[in-house]
C-alpha positions in Angstrom: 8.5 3.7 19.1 8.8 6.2 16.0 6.1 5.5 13.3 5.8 7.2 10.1 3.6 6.3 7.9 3.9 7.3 4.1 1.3 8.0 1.1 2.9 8.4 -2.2 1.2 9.6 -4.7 1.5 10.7 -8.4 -0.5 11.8 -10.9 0.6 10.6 -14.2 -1.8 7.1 -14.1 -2.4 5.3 -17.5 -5.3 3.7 -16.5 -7.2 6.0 -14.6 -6.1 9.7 -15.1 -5.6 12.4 -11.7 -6.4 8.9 -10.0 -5.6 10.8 -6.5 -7.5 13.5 -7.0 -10.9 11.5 -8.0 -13.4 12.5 -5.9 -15.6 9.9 -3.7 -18.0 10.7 -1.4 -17.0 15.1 -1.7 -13.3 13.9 -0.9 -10.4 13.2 -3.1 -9.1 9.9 -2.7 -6.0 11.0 -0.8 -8.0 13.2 1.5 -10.0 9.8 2.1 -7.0 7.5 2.8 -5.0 10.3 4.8 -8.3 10.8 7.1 -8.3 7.0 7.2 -4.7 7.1 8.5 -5.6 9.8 11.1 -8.3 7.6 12.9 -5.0 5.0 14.1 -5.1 5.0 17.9 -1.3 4.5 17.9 0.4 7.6 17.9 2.5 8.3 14.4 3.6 11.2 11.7 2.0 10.8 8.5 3.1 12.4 4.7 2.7 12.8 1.7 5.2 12.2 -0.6 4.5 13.5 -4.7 6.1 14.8 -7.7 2.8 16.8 -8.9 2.3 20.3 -7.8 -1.3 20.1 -8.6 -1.1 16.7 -5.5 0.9 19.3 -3.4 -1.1 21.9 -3.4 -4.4 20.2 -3.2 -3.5 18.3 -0.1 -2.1 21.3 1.8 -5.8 22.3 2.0 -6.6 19.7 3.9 -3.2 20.5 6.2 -1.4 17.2 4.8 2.4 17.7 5.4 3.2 16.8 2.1 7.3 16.3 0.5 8.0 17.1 -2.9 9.9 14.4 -4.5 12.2 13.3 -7.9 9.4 12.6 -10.9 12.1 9.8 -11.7 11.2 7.1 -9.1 9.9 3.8 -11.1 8.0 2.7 -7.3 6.1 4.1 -4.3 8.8 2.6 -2.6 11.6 4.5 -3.7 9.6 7.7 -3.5 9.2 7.2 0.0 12.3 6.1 0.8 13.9 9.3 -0.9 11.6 11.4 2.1 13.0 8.9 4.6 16.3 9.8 3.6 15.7 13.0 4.0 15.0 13.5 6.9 16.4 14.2 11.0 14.1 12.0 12.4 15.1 8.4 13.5 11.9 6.1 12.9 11.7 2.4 13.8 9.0 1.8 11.4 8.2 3.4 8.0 4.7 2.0 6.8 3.4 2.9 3.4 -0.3 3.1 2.1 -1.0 3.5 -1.2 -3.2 6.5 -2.0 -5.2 3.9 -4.0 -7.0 2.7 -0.9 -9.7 4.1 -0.1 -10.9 2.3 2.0 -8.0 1.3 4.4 -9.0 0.7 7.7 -7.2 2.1 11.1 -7.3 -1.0 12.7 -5.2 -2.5 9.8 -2.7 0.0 10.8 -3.0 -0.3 13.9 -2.5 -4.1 13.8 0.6 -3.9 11.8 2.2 -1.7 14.3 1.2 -4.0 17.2 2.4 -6.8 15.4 5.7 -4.9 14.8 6.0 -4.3 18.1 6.6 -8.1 19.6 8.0 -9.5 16.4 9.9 -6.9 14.6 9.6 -8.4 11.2 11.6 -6.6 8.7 8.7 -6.3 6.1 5.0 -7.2 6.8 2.1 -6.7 4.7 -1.2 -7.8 4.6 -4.0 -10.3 2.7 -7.5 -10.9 3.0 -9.3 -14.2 2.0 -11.2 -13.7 -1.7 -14.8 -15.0 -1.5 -15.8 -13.4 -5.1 -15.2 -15.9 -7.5 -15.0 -12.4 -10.2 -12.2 -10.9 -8.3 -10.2 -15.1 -7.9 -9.9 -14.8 -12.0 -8.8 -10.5 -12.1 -5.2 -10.3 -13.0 -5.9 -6.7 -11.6 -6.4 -8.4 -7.6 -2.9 -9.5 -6.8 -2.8 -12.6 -5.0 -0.7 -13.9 -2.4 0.4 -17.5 -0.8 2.2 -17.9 2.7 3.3 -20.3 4.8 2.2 -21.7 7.5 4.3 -19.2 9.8 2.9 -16.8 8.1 5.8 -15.0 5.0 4.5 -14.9 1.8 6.0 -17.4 -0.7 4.7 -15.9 -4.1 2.7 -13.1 -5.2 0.8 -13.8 -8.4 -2.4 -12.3 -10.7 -2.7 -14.9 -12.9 -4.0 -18.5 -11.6 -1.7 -21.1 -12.6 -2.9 -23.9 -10.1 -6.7 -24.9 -8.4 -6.7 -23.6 -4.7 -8.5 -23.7 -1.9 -8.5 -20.6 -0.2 -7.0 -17.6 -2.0 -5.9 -14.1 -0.8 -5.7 -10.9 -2.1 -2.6 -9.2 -1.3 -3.6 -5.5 0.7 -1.9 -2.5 -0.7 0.6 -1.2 2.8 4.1 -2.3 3.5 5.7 -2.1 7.2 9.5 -1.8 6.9 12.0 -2.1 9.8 14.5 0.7 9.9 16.9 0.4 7.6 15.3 -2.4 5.6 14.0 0.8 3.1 17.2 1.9 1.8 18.7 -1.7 1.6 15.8 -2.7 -1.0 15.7 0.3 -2.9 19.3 -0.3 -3.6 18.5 -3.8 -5.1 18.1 -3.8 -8.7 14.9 -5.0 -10.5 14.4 -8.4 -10.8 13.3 -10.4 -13.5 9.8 -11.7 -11.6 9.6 -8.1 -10.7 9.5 -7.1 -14.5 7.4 -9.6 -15.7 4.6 -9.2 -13.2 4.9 -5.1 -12.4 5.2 -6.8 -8.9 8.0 -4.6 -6.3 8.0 -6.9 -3.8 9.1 -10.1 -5.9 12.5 -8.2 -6.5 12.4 -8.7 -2.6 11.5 -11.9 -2.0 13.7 -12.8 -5.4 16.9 -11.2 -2.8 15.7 -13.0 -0.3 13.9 -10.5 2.2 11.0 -12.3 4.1 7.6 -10.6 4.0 5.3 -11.5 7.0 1.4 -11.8 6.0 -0.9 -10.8 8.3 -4.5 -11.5 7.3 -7.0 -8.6 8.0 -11.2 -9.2 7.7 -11.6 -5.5 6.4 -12.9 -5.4 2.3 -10.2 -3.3 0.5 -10.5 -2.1 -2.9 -7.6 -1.2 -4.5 -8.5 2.3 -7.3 -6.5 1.3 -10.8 -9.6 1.4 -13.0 -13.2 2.9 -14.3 -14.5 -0.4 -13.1 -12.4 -0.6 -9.4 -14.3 3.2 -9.3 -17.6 1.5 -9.4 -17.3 -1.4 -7.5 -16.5 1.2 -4.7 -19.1 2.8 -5.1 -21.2 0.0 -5.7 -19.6 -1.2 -2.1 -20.3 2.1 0.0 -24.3 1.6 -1.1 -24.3 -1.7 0.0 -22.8 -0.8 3.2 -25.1 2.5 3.4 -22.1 4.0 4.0 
């Protein structure tokens, strides 16, 4: 099987300026999720995919191969599916990590692909159960439901109902081949808009997204404060 997995990347955040490039631990951030990547025990391709010169040519000193792309993409999504569809190689699985996760674990990966391998979903993500009753009430941690087979049934920030158990939604996509280019060619939806959520304009067309929940912590880099909880995280671990 043909796995590539894909970290776009821009630099132009509102929130948290050169968010990629933020250095944690004597690594930039993308240095720190691409080395994260590396440590999967199945074998795969990985890129980077950007519109910022600066991104390019800071990650081709850590030997990153790393695509230019269009500055015009409104997703991660469509920037990586613009490198898919440029190039000769035939993969069955195009997984995307966000270069905002620092702290994404190679197993996760790993268990995605494995999962891939005797179900073929066309999309699968992950969630991890929220035990912090700070990050249940931040609209910043996007939430997820799912059935009991497992495919997400809403993605949310907001609470509107008591729950039990809640999950935050992990940020990595798994897509089938094919599945890339059939939802980039979908046109935002209006959950989509209102939320700033990509994968609602899925669900909304009615592509199933398989959950699979993971026990790794993942902290997810869109603010000052998401900086020092990681921080905060990586002395508590002694890491």
């Amino acid at each position: 099987m043909k796995i590539l997995v894909l970290i776009p990347a821009r630099l132009e955040s509102t929130r948290l300026p050169k968010k990629p490039l933020i250095e944690i631990k004597g690594k930039s951030m993308i240095e720190t999720v691409y080395n994260q990547i590396k440590k999967c025990k199945n074998d795969l391709d990985i890129m980077i995919a950007t519109d910022s010169k600066e991104i390019y040519d800071h990650t081709i000193l850590f030997n990153a191969k790393t695509i230019m792309t269009n500055k015009n993409h409104i997703s991660g999504t469509d920037r990586c599916n613009e490198v898919v569809s440029s190039l000769n190689i035939d993969y069955d699985l195009i997984i995307n990590v966000q270069a905002d996760e620092p702290l994404i674990n190679p197993k996760q990966i790993d268990k995605i692909i494995d999962s891939f391998s005797v179900c073929s979903d066309d999309i699968i993500s992950l969630a991890k159960k929220i035990t912090s009753e700070k990050e249940i009430h931040n609209r910043n941690t996007v939430k997820v439901n799912f059935n009991k087979d497992m495919f997400a049934t809403d993605f949310y920030r907001d609470l509107e109902k008591e729950s039990l158990n809640y999950y935050k939604h992990i940020g990595i996509y798994a897509f089938k081949k094919g599945i890339l280019q059939k939802l980039c060619a979908l046109s935002p939806s209006e959950n989509e808009l209102k939320l700033k959520l990509e994968q609602l304009r899925w669900m909304d067309n009615n592509y199933k997204i398989k959950i699979l929940e993971t026990n790794f912590e993942s902290i997810s880099i869109d603010t000052k404060d998401d900086l020092d909880n990681l921080l905060k995280y990586y002395k508590k671990v002694g890491n």
